[in-house]
C-alpha positions as CSV (number, residue, x, y, z in Angstrom):
1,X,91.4,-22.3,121.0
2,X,93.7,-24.6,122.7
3,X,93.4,-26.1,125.9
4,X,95.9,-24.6,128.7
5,X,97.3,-28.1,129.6
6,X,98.6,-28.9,125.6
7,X,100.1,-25.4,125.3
8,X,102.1,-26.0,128.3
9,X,103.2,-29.3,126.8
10,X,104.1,-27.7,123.2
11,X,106.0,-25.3,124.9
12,X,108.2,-27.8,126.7
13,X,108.8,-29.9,123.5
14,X,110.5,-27.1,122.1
15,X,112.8,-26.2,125.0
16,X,113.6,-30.0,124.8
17,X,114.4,-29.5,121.2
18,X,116.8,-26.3,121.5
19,X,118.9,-27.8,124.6
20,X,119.4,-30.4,122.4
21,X,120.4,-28.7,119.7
22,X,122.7,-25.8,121.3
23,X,124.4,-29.1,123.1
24,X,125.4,-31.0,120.0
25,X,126.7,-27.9,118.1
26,X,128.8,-27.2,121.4
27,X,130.4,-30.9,121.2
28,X,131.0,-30.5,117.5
29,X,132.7,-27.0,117.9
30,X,135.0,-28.9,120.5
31,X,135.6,-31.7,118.4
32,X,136.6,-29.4,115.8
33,X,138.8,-27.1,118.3
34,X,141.2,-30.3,119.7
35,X,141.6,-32.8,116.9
36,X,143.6,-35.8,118.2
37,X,146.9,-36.2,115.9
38,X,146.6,-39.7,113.6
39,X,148.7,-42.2,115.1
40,X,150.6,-42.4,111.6
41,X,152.0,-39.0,112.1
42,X,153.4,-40.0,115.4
43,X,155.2,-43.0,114.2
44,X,157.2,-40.5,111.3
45,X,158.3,-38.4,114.0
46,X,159.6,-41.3,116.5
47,X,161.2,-42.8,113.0
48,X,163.3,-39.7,112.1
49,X,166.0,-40.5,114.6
50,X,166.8,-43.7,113.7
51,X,166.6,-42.4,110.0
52,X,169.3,-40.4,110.5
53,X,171.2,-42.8,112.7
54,X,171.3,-45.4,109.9
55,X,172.5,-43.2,107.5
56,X,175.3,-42.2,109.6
57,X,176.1,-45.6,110.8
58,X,176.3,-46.7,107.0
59,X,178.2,-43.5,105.7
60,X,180.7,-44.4,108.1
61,X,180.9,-48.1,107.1
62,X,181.1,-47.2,104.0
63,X,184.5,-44.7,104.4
64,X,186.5,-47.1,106.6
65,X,185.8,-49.8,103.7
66,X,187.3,-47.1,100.8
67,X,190.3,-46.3,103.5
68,X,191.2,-49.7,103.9
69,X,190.8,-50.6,100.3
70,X,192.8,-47.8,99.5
71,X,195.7,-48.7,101.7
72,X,195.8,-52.3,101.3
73,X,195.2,-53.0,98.0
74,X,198.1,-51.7,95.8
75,X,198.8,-53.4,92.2
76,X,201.0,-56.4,92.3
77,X,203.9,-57.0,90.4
78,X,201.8,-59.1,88.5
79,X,199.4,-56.4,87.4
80,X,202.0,-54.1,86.7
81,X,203.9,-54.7,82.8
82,X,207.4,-56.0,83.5
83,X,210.5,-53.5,82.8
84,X,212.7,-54.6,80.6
85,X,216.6,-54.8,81.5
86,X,218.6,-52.6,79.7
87,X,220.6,-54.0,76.7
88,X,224.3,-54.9,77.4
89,X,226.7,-52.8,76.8
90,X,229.0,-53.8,74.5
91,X,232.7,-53.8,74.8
92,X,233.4,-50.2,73.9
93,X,231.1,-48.9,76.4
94,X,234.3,-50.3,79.0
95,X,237.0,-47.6,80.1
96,X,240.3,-47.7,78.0
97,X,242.1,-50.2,79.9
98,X,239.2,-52.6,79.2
99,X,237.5,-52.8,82.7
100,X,234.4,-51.1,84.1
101,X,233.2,-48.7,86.4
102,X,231.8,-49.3,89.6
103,X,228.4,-48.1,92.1
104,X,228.4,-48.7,95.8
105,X,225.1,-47.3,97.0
106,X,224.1,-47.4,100.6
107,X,220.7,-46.2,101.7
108,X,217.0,-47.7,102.7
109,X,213.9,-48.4,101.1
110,X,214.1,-45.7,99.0
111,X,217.7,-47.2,96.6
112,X,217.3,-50.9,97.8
113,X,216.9,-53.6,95.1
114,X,217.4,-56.7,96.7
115,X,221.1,-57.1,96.9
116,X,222.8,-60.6,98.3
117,X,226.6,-61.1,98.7
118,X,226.1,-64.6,98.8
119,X,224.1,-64.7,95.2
120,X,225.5,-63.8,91.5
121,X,227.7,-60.5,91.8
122,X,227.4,-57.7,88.8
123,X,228.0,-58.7,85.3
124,X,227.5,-57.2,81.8
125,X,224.2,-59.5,81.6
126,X,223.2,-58.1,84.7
127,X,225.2,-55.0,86.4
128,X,222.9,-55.4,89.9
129,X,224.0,-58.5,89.9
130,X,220.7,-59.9,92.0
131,X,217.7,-60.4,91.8
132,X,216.6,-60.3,88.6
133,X,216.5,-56.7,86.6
134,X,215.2,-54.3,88.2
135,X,215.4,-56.3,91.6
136,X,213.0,-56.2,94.2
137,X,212.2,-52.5,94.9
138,X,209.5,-50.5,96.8
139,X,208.7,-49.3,93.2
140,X,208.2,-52.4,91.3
141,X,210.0,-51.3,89.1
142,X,213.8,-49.0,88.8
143,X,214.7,-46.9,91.7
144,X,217.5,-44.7,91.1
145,X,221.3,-46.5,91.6
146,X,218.9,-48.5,88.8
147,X,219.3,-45.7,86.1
148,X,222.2,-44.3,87.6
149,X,223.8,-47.7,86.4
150,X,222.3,-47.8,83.2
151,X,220.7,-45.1,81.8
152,X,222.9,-42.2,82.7
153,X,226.4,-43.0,81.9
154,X,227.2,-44.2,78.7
155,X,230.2,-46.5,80.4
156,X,229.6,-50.4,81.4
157,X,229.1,-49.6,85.4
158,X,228.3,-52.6,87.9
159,X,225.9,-51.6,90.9
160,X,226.6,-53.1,94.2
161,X,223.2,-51.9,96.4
162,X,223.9,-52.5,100.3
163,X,220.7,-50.5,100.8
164,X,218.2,-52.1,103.0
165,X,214.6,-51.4,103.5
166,X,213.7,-49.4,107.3
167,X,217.3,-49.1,107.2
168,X,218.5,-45.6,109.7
169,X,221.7,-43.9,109.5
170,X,222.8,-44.9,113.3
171,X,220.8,-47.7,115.7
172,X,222.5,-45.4,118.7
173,X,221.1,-42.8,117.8
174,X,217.4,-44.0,116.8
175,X,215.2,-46.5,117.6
176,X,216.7,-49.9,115.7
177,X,215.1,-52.4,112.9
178,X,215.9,-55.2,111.7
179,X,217.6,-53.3,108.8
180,X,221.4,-52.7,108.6
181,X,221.5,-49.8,109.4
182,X,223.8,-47.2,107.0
183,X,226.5,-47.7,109.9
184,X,226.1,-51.0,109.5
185,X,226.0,-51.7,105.7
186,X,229.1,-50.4,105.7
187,X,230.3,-51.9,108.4
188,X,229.7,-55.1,107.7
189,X,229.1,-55.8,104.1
190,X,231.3,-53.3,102.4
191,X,234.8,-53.0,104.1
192,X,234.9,-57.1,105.3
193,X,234.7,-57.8,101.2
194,X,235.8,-54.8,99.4
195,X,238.6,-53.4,101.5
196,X,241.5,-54.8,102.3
197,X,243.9,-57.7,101.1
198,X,241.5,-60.9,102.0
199,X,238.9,-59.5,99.3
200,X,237.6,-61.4,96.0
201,X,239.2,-60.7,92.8
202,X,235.9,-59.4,91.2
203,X,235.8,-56.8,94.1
204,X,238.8,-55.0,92.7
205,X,237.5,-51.1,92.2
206,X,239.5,-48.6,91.4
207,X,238.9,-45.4,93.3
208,X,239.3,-42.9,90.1
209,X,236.4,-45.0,88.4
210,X,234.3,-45.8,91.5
211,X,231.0,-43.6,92.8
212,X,229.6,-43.8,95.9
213,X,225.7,-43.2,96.6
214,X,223.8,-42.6,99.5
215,X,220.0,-42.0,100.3
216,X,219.2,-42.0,104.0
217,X,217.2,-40.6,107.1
218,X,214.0,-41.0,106.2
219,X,213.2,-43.4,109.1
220,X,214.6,-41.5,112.0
């Protein structure tokens, strides 16, 4: 049998051991209960927001490029094929006294090709007389005294375009341009050289062959 003094010394060893025991299941229970989140999930959730912020930034950058590109860049008259003039007409295309009929159009961006008094007039090589066929239109290419000259009438007609680009039917009543206005292009340009005794010769028209064409009032 034992001695009383190493019982008692037994004995404590083992309370030792199960404190010891019960307090490191405790700590790992705890640990287990409140895990610390991994510092790499908090940088995704701090990087989200300037995720999305980037993508919006560039969406955006991206759509004001396309809108100016699309309003800027239109195809040049270089890019574009050239129309060709129409043929002369030939002398029995003219009226039965031998002469030819005659357009006055008045208008704005819509009719104008370009038209100078003080550069060739109408002929049978070129009834718009100038620029160059078709002129210098919004369309690059014919507007409509163009085939209204031309390609719907089968008589030898000459075109004589007063109409401006911006032009407005009356500065006192709208803002004003630099355009003649309609008031103006008639004003100014038709009756001082096509009305009147001090005309030219080639501004003879003959009211019975003679149209008059006007396209205005989109810029008021």
């Amino acid at each position: 049998m034992a001695p009383p003094r190493q019982e008692e010394e037994t004995m404590a060893d083992r309370i030792k051991a199960t404190i010891s025991g019960s307090e490191d299941s405790s700590t790992a229970s705890s640990a287990s209960e409140d895990p610390v989140p991994a510092p790499s999930s908090k940088r995704r959730v701090l990087r989200r927001p300037y995720l999305i912020l980037s993508i919006v930034v560039m969406s955006s950058i991206l759509l004001a490029v396309v809108i100016f590109l699309a309003v800027t860049v239109r195809p040049s008259r270089a890019q574009l094929p050239p129309t060709p003039p129409p043929p002369p007409k030939d002398p029995d295309h003219r009226l039965a006294d031998g002469h030819h009929r005659v357009l006055f159009t008045f208008g704005a961006s819509f009719t104008t090709t370009g038209f100078s008094l003080n550069r060739p007039w109408p002929s049978e090589q070129n009834v718009i007389g100038n620029p160059a066929w078709p002129g210098r239109t919004t369309s690059n290419g014919p507007v409509w005294p163009n085939y209204l000259a031309t390609n719907h009438n089968s008589t030898l007609t000459y075109l004589f375009n007063f109409a401006e680009s911006g032009a407005v039917t009356d500065k006192q009543l709208t803002r004003p341009g630099n355009a003649r206005s309609f008031e103006e292009q008639i004003e100014h340009l038709f009756i001082p050289n096509f009305v009147g005794e001090g005309r030219k010769p080639e501004a003879e028209w003959d009211p019975l062959t003679t149209s008059f064409g006007v396209f205005v009032g989109l810029n008021e």
